[in-house]
The first five atom37 places (N, CA, C, CB, O) and aatype in JSON, in Angstrom:
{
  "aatype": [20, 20, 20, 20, 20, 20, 20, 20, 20, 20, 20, 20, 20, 20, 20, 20, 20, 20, 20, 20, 20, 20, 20, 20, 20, 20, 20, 20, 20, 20, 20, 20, 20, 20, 20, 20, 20, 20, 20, 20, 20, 20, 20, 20, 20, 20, 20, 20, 20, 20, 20, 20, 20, 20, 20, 20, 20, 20, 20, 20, 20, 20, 20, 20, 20, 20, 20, 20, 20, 20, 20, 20, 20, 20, 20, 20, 20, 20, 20, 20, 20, 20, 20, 20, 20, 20, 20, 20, 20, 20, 20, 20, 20],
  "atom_mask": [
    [1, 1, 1, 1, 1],
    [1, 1, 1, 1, 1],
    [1, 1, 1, 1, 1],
    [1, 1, 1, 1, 1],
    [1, 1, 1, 1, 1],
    [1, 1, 1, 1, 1],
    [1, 1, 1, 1, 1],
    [1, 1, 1, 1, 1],
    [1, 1, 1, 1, 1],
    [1, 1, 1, 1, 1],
    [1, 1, 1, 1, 1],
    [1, 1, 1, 1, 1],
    [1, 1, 1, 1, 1],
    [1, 1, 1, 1, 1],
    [1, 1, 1, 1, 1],
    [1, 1, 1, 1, 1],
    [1, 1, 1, 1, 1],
    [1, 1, 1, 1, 1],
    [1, 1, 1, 1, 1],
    [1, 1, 1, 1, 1],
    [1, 1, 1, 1, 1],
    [1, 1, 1, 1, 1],
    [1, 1, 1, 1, 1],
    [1, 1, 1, 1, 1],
    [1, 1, 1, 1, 1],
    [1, 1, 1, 1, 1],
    [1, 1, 1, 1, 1],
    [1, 1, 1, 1, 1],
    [1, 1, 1, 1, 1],
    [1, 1, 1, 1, 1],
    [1, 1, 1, 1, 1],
    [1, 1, 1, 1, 1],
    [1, 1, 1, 1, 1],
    [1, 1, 1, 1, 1],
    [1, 1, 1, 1, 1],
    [1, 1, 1, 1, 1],
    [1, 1, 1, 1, 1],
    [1, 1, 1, 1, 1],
    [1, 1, 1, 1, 1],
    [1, 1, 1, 1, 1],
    [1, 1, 1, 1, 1],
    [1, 1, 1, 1, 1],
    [1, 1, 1, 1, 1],
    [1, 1, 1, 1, 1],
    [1, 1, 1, 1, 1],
    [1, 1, 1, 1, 1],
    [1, 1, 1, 1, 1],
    [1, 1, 1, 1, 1],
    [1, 1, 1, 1, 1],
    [1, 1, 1, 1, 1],
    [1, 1, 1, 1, 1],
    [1, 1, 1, 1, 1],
    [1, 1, 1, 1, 1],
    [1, 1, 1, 1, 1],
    [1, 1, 1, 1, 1],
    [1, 1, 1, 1, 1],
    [1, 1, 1, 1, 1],
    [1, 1, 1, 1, 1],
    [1, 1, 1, 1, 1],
    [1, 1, 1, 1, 1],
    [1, 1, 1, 1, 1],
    [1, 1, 1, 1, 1],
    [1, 1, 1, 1, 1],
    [1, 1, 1, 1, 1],
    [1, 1, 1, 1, 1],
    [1, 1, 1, 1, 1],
    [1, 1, 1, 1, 1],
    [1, 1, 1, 1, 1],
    [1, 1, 1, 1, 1],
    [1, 1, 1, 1, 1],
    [1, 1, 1, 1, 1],
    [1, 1, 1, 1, 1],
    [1, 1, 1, 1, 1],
    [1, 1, 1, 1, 1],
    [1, 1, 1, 1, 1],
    [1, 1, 1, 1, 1],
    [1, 1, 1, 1, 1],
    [1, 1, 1, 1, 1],
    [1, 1, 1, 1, 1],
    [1, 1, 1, 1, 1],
    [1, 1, 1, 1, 1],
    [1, 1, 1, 1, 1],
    [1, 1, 1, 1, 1],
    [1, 1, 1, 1, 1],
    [1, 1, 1, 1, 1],
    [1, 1, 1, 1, 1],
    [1, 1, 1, 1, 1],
    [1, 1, 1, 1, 1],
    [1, 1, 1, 1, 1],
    [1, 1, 1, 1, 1],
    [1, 1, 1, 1, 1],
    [1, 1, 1, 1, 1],
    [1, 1, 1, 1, 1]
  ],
  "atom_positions": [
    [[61.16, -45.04, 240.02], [61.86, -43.78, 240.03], [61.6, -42.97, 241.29], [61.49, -42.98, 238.82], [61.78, -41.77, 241.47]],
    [[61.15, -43.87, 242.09], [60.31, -42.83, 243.63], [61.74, -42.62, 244.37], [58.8, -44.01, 245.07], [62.55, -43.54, 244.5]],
    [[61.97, -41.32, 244.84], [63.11, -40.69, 245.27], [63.71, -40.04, 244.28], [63.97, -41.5, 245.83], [63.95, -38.97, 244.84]],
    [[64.15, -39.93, 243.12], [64.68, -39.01, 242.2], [64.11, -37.43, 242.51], [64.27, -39.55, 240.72], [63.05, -36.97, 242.92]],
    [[65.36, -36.9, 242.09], [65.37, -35.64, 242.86], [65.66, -34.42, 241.47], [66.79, -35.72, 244.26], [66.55, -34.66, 240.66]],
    [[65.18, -33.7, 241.4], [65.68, -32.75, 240.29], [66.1, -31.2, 241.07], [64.3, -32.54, 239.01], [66.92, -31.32, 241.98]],
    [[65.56, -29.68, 240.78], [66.02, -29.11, 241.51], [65.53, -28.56, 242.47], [66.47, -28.63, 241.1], [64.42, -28.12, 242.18]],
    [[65.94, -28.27, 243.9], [64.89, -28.33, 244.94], [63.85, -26.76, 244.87], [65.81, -28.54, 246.56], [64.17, -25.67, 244.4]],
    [[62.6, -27.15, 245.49], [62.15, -25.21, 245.37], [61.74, -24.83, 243.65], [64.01, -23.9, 245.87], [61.11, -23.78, 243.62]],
    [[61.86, -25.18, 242.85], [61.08, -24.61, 241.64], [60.33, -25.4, 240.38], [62.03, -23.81, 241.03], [60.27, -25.24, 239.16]],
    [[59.57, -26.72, 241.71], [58.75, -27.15, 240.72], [57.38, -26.14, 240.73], [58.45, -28.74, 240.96], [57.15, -25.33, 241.64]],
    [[56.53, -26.36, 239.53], [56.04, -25.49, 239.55], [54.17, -25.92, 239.71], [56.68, -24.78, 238.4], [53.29, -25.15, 239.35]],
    [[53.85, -27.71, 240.49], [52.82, -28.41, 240.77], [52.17, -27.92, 241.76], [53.06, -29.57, 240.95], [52.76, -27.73, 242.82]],
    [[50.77, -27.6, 241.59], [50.35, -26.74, 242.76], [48.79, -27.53, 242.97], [50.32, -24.81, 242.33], [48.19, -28.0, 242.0]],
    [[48.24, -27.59, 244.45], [47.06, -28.71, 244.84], [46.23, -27.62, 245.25], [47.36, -30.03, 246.13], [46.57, -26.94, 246.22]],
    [[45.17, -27.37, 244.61], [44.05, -26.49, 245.26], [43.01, -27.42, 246.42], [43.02, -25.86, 243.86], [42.01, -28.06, 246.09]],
    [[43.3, -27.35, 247.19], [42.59, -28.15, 248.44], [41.53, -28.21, 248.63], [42.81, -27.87, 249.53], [41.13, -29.28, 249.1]],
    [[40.38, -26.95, 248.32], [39.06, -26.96, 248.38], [38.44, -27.96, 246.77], [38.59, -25.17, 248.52], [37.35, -28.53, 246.68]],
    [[39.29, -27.91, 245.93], [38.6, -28.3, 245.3], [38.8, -29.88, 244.59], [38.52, -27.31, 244.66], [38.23, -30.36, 243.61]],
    [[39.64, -30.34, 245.32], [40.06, -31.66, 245.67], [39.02, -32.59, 246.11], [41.02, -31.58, 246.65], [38.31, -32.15, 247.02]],
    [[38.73, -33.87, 245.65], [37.93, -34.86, 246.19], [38.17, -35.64, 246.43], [37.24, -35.18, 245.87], [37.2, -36.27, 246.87]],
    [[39.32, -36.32, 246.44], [40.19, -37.15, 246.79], [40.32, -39.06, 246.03], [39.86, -36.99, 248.29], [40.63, -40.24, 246.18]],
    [[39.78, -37.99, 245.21], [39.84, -39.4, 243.96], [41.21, -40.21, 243.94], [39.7, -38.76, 242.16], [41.13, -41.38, 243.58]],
    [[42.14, -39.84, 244.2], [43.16, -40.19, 244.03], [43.72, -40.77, 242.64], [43.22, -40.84, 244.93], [44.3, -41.85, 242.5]],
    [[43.47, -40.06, 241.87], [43.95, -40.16, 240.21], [45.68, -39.81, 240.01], [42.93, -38.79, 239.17], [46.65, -40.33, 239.46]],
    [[45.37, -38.57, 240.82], [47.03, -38.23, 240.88], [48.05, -39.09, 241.4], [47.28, -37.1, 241.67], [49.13, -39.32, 240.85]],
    [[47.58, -39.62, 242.64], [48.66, -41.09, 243.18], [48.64, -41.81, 241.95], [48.0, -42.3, 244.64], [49.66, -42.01, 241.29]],
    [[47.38, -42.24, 241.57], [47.89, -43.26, 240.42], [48.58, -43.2, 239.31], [47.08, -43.75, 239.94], [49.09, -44.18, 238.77]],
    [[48.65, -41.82, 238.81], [49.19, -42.09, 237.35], [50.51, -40.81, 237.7], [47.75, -41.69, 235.73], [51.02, -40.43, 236.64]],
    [[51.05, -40.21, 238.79], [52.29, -40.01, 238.68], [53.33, -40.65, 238.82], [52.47, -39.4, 239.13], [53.28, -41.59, 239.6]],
    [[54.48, -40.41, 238.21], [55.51, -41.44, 237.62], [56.57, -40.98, 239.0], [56.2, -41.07, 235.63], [57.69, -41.49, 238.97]],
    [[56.37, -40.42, 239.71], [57.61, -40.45, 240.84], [56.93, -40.32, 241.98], [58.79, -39.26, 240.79], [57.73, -40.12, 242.9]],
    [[55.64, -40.35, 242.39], [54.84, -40.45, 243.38], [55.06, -39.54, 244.5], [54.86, -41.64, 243.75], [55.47, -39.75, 245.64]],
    [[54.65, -38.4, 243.86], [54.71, -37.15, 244.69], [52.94, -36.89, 245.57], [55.18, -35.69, 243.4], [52.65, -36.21, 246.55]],
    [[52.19, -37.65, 244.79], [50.97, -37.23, 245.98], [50.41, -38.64, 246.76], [49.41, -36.38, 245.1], [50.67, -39.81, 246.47]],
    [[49.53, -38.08, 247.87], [49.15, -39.35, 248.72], [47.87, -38.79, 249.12], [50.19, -39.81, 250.06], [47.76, -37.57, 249.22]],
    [[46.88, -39.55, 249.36], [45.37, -38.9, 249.57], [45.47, -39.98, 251.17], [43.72, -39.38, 247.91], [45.77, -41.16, 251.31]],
    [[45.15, -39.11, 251.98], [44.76, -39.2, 253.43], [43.42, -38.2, 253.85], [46.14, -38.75, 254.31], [43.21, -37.12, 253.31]],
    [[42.73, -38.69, 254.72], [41.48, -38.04, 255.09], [40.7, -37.65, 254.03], [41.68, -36.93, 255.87], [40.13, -36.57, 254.24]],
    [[40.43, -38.24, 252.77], [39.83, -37.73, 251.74], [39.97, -36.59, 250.9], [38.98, -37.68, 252.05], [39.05, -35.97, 250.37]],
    [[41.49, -36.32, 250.8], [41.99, -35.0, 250.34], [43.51, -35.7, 249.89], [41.99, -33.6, 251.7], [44.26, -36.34, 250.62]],
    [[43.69, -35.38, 248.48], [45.37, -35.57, 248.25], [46.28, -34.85, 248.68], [45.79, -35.53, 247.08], [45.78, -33.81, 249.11]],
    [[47.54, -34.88, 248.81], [48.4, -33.91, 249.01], [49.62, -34.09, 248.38], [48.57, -33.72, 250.25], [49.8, -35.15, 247.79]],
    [[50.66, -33.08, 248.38], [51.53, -33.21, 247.57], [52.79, -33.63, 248.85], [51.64, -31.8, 246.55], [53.19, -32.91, 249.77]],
    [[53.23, -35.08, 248.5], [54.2, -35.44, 249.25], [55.81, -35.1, 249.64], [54.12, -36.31, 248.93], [56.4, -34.9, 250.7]],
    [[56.14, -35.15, 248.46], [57.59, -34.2, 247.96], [57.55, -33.72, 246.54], [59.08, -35.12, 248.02], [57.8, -34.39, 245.53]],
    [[57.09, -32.11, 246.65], [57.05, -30.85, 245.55], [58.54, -31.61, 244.73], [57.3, -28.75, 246.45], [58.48, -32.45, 243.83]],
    [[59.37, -31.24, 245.13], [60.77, -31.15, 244.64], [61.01, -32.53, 244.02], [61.86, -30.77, 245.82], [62.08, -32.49, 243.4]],
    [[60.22, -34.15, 243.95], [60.36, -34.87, 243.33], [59.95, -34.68, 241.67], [59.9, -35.67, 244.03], [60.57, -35.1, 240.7]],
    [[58.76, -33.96, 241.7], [58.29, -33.59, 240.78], [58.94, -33.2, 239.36], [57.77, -32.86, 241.28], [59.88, -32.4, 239.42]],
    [[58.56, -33.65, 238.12], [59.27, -33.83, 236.89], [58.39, -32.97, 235.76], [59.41, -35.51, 236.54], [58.71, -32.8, 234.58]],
    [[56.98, -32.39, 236.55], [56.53, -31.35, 235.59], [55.78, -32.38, 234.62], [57.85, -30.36, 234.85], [55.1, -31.59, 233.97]],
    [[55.55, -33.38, 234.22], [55.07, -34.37, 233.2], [53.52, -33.61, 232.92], [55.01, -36.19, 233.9], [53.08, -33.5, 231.78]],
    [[52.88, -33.16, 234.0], [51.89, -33.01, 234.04], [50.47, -34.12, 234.04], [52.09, -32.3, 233.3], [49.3, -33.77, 233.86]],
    [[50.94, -35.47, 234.27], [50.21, -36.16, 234.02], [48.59, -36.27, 235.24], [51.18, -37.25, 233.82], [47.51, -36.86, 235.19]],
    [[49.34, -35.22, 236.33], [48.65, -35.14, 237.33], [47.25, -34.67, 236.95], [49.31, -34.38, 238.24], [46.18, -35.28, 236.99]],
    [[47.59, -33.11, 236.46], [46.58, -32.33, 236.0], [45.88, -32.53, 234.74], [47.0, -31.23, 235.98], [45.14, -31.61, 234.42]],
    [[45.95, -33.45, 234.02], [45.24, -33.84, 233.29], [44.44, -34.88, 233.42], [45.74, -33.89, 232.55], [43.74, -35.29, 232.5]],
    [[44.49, -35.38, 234.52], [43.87, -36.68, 235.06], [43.13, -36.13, 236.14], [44.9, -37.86, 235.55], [42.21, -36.88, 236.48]],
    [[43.22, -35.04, 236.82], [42.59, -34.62, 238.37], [40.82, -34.0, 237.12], [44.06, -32.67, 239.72], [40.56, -33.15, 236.27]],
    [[40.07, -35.28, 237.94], [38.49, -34.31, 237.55], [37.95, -33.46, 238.03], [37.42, -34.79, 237.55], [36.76, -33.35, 237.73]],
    [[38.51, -32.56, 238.89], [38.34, -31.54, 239.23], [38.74, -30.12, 238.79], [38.55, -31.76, 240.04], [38.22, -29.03, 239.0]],
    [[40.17, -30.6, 237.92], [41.08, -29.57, 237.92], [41.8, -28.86, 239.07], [40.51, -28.75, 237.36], [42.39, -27.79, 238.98]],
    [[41.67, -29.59, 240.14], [42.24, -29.04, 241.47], [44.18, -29.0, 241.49], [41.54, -30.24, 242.83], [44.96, -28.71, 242.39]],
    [[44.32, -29.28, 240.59], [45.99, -29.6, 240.34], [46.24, -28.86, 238.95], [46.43, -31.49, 240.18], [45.73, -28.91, 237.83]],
    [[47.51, -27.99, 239.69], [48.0, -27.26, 238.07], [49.68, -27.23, 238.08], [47.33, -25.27, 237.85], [50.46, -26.97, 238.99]],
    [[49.9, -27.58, 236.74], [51.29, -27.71, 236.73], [51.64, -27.08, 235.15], [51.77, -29.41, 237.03], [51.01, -26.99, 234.1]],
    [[53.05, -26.67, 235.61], [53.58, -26.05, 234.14], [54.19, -26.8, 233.56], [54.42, -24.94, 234.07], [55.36, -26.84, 233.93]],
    [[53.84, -27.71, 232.48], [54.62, -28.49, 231.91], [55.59, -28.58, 231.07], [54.18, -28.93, 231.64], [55.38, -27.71, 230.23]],
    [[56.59, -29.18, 230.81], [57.73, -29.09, 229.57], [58.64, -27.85, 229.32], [57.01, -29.21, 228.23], [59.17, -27.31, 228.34]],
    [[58.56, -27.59, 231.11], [59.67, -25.9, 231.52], [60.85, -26.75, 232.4], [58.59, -24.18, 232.99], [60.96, -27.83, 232.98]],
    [[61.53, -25.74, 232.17], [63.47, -26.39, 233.17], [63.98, -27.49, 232.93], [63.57, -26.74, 234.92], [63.82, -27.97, 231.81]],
    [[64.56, -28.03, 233.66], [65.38, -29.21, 233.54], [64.45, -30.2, 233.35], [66.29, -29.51, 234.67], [64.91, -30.94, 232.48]],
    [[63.36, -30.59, 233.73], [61.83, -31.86, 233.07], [62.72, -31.82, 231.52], [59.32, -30.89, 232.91], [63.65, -32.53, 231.16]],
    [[62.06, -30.76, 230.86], [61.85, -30.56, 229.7], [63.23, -30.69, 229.13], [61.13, -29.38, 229.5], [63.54, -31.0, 227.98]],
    [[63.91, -30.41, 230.06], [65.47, -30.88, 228.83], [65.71, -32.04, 229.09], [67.14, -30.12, 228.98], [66.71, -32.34, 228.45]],
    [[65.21, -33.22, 229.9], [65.9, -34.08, 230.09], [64.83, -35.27, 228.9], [66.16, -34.27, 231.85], [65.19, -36.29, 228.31]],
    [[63.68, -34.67, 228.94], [63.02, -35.46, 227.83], [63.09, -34.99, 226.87], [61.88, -35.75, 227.87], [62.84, -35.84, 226.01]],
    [[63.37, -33.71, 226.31], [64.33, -33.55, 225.26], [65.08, -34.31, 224.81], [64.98, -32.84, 225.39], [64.77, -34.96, 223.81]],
    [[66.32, -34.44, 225.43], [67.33, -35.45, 225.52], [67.19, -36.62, 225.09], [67.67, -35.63, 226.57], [67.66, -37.19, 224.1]],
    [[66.49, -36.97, 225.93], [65.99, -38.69, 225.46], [65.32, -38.91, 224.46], [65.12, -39.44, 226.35], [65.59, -39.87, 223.75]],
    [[64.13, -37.96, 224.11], [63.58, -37.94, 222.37], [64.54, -37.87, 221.53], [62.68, -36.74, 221.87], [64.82, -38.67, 220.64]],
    [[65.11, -36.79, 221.84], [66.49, -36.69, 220.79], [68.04, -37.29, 220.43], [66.83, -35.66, 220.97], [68.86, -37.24, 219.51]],
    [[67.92, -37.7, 221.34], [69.53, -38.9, 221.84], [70.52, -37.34, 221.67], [70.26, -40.88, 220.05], [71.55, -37.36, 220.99]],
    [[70.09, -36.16, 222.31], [71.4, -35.3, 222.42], [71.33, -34.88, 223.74], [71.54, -34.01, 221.41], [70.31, -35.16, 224.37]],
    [[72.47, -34.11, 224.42], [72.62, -34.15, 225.98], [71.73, -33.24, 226.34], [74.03, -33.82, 226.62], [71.73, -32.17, 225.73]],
    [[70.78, -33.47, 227.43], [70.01, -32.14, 227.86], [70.89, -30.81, 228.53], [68.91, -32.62, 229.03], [71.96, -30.86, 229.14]],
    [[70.05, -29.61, 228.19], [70.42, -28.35, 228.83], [69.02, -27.49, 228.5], [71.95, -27.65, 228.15], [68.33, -27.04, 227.58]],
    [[69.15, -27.61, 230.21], [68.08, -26.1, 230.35], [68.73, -25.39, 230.74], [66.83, -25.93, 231.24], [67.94, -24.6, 231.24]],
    [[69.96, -24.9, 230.97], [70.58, -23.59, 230.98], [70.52, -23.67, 232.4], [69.89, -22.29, 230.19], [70.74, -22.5, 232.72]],
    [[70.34, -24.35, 233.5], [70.13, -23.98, 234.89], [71.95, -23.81, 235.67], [69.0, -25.44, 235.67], [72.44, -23.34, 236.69]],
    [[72.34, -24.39, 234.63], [74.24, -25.24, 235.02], [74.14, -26.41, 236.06], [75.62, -23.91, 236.03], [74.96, -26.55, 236.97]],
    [[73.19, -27.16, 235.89], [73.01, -28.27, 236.75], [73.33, -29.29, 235.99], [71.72, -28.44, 237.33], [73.28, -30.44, 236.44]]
  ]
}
């Protein structure tokens, strides 16, 4: 799914840098591969790929990663698919 695009500017995944160790947990277990650890520090590659899953921040042992999960279009589109009915987060996208 690497390149899928949702809407640009309001994901809401955020990398606290100092407190990052560069475990790289987040490369591994995000599903659209928005971070990359270089120089011993992750970073966030493309914000706007981001799907909100949160799987980042629950895996970072630091807690250096925070995300709002199961808000906007993420959340309606797995809606959707749990539910077999059409997503809408109200964005008109």
């Amino acid at each position: 799914m690497e390149g899928f695009r949702y809407l640009d500017g309001v994901a809401t995944v955020r990398l606290e840098d100092a407190a990052c160790i560069g475990c790289g947990m987040c490369e591994e277990v995000c599903p659209h591969g928005i971070f990359g650890v270089a120089a011993g520090k992750a970073r966030i590659l493309d914000r706007d790929a981001c799907m909100e899953c949160g799987a980042c921040a629950m895996n970072c042992p630091t807690k250096a990663i925070s995300v709002t999960p199961g808000v906007g279009c993420a959340a309606a589109i797995l809606s959707g698919w749990l539910t077999g009915s059409k997503p809408s987060c109200g964005c008109g996208g």
